[in-house]
C-alpha positions as CSV (number, residue, x, y, z in Angstrom):
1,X,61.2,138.1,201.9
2,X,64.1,138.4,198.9
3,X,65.1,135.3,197.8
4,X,69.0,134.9,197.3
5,X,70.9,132.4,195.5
6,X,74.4,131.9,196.2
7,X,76.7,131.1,192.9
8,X,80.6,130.8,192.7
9,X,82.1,130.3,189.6
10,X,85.3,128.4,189.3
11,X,87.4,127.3,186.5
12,X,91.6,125.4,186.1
13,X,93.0,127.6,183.6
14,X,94.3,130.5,186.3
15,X,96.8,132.1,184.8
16,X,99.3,132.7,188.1
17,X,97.6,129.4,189.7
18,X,96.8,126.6,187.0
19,X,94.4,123.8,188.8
20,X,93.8,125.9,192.1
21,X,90.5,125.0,192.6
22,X,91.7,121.5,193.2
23,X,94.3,122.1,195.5
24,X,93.5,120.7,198.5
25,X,93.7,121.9,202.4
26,X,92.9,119.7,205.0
27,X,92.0,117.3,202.7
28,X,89.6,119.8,200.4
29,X,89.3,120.9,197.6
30,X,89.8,124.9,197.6
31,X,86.5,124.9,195.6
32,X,84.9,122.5,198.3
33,X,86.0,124.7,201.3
34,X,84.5,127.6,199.5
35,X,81.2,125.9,199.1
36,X,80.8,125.0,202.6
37,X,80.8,128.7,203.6
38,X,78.6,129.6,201.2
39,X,76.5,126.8,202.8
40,X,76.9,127.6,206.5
41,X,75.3,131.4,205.3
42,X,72.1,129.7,204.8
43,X,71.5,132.2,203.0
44,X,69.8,130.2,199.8
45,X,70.8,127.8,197.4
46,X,74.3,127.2,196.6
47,X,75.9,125.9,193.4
48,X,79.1,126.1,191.5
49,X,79.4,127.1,187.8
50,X,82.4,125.7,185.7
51,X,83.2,124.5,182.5
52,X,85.6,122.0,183.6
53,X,84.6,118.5,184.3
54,X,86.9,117.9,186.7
55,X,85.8,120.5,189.1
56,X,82.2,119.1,188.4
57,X,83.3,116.0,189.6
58,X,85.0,116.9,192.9
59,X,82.2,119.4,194.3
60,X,79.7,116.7,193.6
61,X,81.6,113.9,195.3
62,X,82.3,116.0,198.3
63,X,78.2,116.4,198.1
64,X,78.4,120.2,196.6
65,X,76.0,121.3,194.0
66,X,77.6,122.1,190.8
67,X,76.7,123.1,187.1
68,X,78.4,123.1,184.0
69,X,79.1,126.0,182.1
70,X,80.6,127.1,178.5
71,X,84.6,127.1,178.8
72,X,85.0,130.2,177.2
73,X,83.6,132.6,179.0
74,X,86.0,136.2,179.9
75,X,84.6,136.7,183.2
76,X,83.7,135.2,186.2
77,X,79.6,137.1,186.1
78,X,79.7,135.7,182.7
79,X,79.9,132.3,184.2
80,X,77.5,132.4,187.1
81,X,74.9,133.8,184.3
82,X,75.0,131.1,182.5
83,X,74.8,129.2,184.9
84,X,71.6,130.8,186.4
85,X,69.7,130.7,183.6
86,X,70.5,127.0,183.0
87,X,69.1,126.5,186.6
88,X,65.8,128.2,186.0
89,X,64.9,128.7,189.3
90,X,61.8,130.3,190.1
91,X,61.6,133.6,192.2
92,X,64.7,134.6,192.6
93,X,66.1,138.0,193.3
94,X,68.8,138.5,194.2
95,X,72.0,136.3,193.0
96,X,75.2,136.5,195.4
97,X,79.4,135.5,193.5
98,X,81.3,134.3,195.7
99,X,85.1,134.2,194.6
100,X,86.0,130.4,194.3
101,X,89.7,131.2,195.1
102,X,88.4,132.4,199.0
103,X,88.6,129.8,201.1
104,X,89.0,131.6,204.3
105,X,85.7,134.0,203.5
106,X,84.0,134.8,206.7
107,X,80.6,133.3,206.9
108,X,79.2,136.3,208.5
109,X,80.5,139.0,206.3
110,X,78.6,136.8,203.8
111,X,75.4,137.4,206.1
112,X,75.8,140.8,205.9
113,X,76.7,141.9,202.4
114,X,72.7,139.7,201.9
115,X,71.3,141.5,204.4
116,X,72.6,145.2,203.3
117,X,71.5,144.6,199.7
118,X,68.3,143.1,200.6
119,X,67.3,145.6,203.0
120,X,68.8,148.6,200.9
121,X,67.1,147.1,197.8
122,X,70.4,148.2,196.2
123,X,71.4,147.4,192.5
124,X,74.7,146.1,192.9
125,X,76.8,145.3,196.4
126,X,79.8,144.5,197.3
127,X,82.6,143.8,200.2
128,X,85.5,146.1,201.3
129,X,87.9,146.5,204.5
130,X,90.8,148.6,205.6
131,X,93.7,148.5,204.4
132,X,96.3,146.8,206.7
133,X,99.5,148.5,204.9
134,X,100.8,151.0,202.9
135,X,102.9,148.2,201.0
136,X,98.9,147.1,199.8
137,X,98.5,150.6,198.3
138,X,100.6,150.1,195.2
139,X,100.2,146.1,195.1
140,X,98.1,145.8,191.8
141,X,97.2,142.3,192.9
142,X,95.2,144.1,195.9
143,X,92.1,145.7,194.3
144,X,91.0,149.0,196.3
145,X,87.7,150.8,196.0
146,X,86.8,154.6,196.8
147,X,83.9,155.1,198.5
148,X,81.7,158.6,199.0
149,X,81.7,158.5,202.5
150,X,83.2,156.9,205.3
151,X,82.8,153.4,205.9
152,X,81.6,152.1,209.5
153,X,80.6,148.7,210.3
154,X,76.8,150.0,210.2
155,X,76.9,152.3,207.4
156,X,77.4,151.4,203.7
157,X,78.9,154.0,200.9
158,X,78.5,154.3,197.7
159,X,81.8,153.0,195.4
160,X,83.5,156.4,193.5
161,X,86.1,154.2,191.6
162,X,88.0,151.2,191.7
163,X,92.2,151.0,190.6
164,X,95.1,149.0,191.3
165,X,97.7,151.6,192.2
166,X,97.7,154.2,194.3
167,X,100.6,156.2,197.0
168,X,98.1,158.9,198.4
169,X,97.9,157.7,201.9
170,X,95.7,161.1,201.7
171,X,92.9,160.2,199.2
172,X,89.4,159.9,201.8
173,X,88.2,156.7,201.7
174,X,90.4,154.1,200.5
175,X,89.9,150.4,201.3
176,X,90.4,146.8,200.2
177,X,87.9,145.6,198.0
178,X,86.9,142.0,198.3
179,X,86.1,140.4,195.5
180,X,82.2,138.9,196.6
181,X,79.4,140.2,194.3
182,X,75.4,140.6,195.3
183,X,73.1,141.5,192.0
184,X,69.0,142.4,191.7
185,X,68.6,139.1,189.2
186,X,67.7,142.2,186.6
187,X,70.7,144.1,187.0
188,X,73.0,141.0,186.7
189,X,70.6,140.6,183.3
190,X,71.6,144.3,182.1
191,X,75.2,143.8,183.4
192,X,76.2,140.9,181.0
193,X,74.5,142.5,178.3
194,X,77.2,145.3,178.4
195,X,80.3,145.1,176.1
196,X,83.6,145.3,178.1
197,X,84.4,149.2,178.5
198,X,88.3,150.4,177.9
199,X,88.8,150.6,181.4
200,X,87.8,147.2,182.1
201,X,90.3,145.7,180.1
202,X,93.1,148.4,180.8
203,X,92.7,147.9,184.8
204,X,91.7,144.0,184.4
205,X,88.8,145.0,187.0
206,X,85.0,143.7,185.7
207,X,82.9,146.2,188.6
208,X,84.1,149.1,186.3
209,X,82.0,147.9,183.4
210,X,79.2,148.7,186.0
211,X,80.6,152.5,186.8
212,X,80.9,153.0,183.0
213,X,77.1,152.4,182.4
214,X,76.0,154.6,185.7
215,X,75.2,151.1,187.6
216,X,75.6,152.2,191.0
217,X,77.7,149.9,193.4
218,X,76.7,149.8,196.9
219,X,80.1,148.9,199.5
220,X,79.8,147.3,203.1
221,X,82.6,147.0,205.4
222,X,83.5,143.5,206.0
223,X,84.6,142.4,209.5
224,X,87.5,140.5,208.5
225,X,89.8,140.4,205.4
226,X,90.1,137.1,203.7
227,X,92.9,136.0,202.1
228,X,92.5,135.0,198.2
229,X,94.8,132.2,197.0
230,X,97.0,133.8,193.6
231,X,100.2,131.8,193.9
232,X,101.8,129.3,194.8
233,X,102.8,131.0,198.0
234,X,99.5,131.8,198.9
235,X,98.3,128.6,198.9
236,X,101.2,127.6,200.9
237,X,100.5,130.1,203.3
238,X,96.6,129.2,203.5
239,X,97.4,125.7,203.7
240,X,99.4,126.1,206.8
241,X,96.7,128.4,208.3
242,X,93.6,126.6,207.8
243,X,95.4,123.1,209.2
244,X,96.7,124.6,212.5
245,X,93.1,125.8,213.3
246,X,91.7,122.7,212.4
């Protein structure tokens, strides 16, 4: 049986969002609430990566798991590969990012994004849903992903591009990527080894450094959308959301 480890990496200097991690909800931190439904997966292990201290401190005081990291990393993979090769952990194959900034992530789209890459024995997998507006289509803050063929809750397809922008309601394939990550331990390896292509930079988006080197991304349809806290707003929003069910 593949062995998974689950690893989110979280840090305070967001640029629209400066300390979000820390926010709290329902008494939380963000970073905490994410943790616990990377727990309830029991899928495998789960730790953040940071290199802020203060992070390090909360997750382990609300009984997370937690390593520290370099500051200076440029992306988030960057992070959690530090952090797994501090961890040393033996056997593992597969290693799963989970978005820190997610706290409403659905357990069991989690569940499935491990179970399609395990099964699959793909490369590189990742979330995606349907698009809920045509408002969404030329919001650069909502990533969307192309895929080959059509996307049904049983049947993954492999990513064609990923782009900020786009108006053609008439493009085949379009959805809402989510931003959740599953690697082969190798490819994650080869990944970070990679300079950062032009398009990477241009379009802000790390899964293109992937395309660029002809590292195939696998895309499964999520069940639900989660909502990613950016702004203030956002977290606002979230806030108000995540108290009322509770």
């Amino acid at each position: 049986m593949p062995k998974t480890l689950i690893l989110i990496p979280s840090r305070l200097a967001a640029s629209r969002l400066p300390g979000k991690p820390l926010l709290k909800i329902d008494g939380l931190s963000i970073i905490s609430h994410v943790f616990k439904r990377a727990q309830q997966s029991k899928i495998g292990e789960v730790y953040v990566c940071t290199g802020d201290k203060e992070i390090y401190e909360n997750v382990i005081n609300n009984g997370g798991k937690c390593i520290l990291t370099s500051r200076d990393h440029k992306t988030g993979t960057d992070r959690i590969y530090e952090g797994f090769e501090k961890l040393n952990l033996f056997g593992i194959d597969y290693i799963l990012n989970l978005q820190g900034d997610e706290p409403t992530i659905n357990v069991e789209d989690i569940k499935k994004l491990n179970i399609c890459a395990t099964e699959n024995k793909s490369d590189f997998t990742t979330l995606a849903c349907e698009i809920s507006s045509r408002k969404n289509l030329n919001e650069e803050s909502v990533v969307k992903v192309q895929t080959e063929k059509k996307l049904t809750l049983k049947k993954f397809s492999r990513a064609l591009k990923f782009f900020r922008k786009s108006s053609d309601l008439e493009s085949k394939n379009i959805y809402q990527h989510i931003g959740i990550y599953q690697y082969k331990a190798s490819i994650l390896k080869k990944f970070v080894k990679l300079n950062q292509t032009k398009s990477e930079k241009k379009y802000r988006l790390e899964q293109l450094r992937a395309l660029d080197n002809q590292i195939n991304i696998d895309v499964v349809l999520a069940n639900t959308a989660p909502v990613g806290v950016d702004t203030k707003k956002d977290y606002i929003e979230i806030k108000k959301l995540m108290e009322y069910k509770s």
